[in-house]
C-alpha positions as CSV (number, residue, x, y, z in Angstrom):
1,X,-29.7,14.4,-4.8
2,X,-29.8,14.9,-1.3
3,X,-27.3,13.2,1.1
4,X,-30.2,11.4,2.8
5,X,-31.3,9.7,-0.4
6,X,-28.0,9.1,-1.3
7,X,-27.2,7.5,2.0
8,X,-30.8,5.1,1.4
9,X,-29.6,4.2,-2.1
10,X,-26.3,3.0,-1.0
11,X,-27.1,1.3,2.3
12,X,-29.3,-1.6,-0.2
13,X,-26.5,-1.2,-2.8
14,X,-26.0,-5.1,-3.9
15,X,-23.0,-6.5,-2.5
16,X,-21.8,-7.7,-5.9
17,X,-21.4,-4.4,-6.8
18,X,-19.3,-3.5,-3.5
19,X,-17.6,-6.7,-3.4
20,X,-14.4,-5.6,-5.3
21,X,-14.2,-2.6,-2.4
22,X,-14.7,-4.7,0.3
23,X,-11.8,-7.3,-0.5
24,X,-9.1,-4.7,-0.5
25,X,-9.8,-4.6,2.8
26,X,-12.1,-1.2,2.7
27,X,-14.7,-0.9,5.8
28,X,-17.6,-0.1,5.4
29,X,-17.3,3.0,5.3
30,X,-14.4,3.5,3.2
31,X,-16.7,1.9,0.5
32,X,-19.7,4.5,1.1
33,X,-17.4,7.5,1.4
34,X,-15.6,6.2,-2.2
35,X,-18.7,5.4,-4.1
36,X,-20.0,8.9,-3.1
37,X,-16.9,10.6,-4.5
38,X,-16.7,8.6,-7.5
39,X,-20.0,6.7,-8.4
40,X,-17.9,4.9,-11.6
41,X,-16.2,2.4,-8.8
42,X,-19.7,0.4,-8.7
43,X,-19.1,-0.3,-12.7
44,X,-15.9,-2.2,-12.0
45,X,-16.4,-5.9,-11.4
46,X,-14.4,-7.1,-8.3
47,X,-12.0,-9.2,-10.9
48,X,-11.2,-6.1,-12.8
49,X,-10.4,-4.7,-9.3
50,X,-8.5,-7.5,-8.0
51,X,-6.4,-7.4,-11.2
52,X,-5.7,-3.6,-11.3
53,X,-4.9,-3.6,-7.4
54,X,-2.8,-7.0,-8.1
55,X,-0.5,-5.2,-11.4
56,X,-0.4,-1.9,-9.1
57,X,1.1,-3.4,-5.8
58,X,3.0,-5.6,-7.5
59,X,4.6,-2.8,-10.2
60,X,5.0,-0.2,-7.0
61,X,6.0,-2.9,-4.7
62,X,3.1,-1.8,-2.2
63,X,1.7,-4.1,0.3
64,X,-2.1,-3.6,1.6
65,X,-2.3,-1.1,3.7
66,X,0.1,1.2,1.8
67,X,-1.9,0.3,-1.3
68,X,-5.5,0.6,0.2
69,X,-4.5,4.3,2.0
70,X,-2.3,5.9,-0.9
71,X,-4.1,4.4,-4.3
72,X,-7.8,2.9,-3.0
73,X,-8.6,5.9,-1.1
74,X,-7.1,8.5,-2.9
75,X,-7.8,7.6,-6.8
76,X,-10.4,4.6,-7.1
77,X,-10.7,5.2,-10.3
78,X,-7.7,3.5,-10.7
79,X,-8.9,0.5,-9.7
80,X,-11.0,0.3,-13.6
81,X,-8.0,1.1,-15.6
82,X,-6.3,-2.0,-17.7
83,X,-2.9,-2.2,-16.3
84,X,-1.6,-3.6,-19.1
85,X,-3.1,-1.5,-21.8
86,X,-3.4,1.6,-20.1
87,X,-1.2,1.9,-16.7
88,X,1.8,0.2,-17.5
89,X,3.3,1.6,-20.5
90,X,2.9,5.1,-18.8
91,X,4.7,4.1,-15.8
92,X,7.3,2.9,-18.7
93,X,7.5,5.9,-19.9
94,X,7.2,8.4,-16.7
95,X,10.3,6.2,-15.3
96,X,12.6,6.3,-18.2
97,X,11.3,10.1,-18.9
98,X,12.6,11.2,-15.5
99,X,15.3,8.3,-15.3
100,X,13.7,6.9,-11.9
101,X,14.8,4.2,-10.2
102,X,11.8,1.7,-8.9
103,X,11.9,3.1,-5.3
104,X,11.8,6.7,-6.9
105,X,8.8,5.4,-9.4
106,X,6.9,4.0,-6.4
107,X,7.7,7.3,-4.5
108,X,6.7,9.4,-6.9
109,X,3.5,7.5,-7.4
110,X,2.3,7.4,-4.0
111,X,3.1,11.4,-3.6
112,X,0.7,11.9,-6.8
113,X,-0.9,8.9,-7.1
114,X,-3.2,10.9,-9.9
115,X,-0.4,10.2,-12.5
116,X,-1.6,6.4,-13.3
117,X,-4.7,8.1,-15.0
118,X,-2.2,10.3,-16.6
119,X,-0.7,10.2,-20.3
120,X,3.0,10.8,-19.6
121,X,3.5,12.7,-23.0
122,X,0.5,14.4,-22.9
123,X,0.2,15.3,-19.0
124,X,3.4,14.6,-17.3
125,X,5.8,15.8,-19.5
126,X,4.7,19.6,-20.1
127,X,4.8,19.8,-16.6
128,X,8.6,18.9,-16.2
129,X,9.3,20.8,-19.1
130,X,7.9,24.0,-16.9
131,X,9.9,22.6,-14.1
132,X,13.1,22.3,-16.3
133,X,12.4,26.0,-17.4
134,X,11.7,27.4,-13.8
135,X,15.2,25.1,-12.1
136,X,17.3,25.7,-14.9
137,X,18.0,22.1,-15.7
138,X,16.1,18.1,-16.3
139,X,18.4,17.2,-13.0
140,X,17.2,20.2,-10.9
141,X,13.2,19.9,-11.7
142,X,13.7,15.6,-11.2
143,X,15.3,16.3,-7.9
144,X,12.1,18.8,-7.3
145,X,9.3,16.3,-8.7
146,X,10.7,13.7,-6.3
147,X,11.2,15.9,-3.5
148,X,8.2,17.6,-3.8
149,X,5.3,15.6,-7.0
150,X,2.5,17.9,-6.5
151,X,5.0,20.4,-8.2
152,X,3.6,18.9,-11.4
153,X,0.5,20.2,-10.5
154,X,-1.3,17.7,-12.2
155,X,-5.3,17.6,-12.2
156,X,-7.4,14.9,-10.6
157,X,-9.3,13.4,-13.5
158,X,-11.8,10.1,-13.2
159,X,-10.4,7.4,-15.4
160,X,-8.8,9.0,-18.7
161,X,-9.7,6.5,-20.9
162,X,-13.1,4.7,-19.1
163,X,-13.2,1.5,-17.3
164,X,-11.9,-1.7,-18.2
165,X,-15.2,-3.8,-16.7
């Protein structure tokens, strides 16, 4: 599709389908540059958003600009994920895994915010094992995850496990 059909298609995109966008506080064109790098945002209804975004900020202790620049921009497809079902218990587990604080958790997050799509078991945790193996100990590679997170060189992925519309 070319960028000039794309750009037709969503400038009479129905505003229901935008709304959830729009009330964290994305312009305009936040919203058109988002839905061209992940399309699956117009599937989430705006409470589905407002409930992800409300469980995230309030989990990571984010207020709205922090949350709109380091999770809304970064990895919509968060915003489709059940918290409860699907978000939460792997923040459970990637906090006692590491043995983070909540400021750490929160830091962490916002470094790689890709990890709320993540399986910690299944992602995460083969990642600190490699970082275990090349430190020479769980203390080292945690101090190196929190110093630097994109040393778990974890993929960007669209929602793991689909949209919770």
């Amino acid at each position: 599709m070319s960028l000039q059909s794309w750009e037709f298609r969503t400038l009479f995109l129905p505003r229901s389908r935008t709304a959830g966008l729009a009330a964290l506080g994305l312009s305009a064109a936040e919203v058109k540059r988002t839905v061209g790098r992940v399309p699956e945002v117009l599937a989430y209804s705006a409470a589905t958003t407002a409930r992800a975004a409300a469980a995230l900020k309030g989990r990571l202790a984010l207020d709205d600009v922090a949350f709109k620049k380091k999770i809304a921009l970064r990895l919509p497809q968060a915003l489709g994920l059940s918290y409860d079902a699907d978000v939460a218990p792997e923040l459970d587990a990637l906090q006692a895994g590491l043995d983070l604080g909540d400021a750490e958790l929160r830091a962490l997050v916002l470094g790689a915010p890709q990890i709320l799509g993540l399986s910690y078991e299944a992602d995460v945790a083969p990642s600190v094992a490699r970082l275990e193996r090349e430190f020479g100990s769980p203390e080292a590679a945690r101090a190196e995850v929190l110093r630097k997170p994109a040393a778990l060189e974890l993929e960007v992925r669209g929602s793991k496990r689909g949209s919770a519309a």
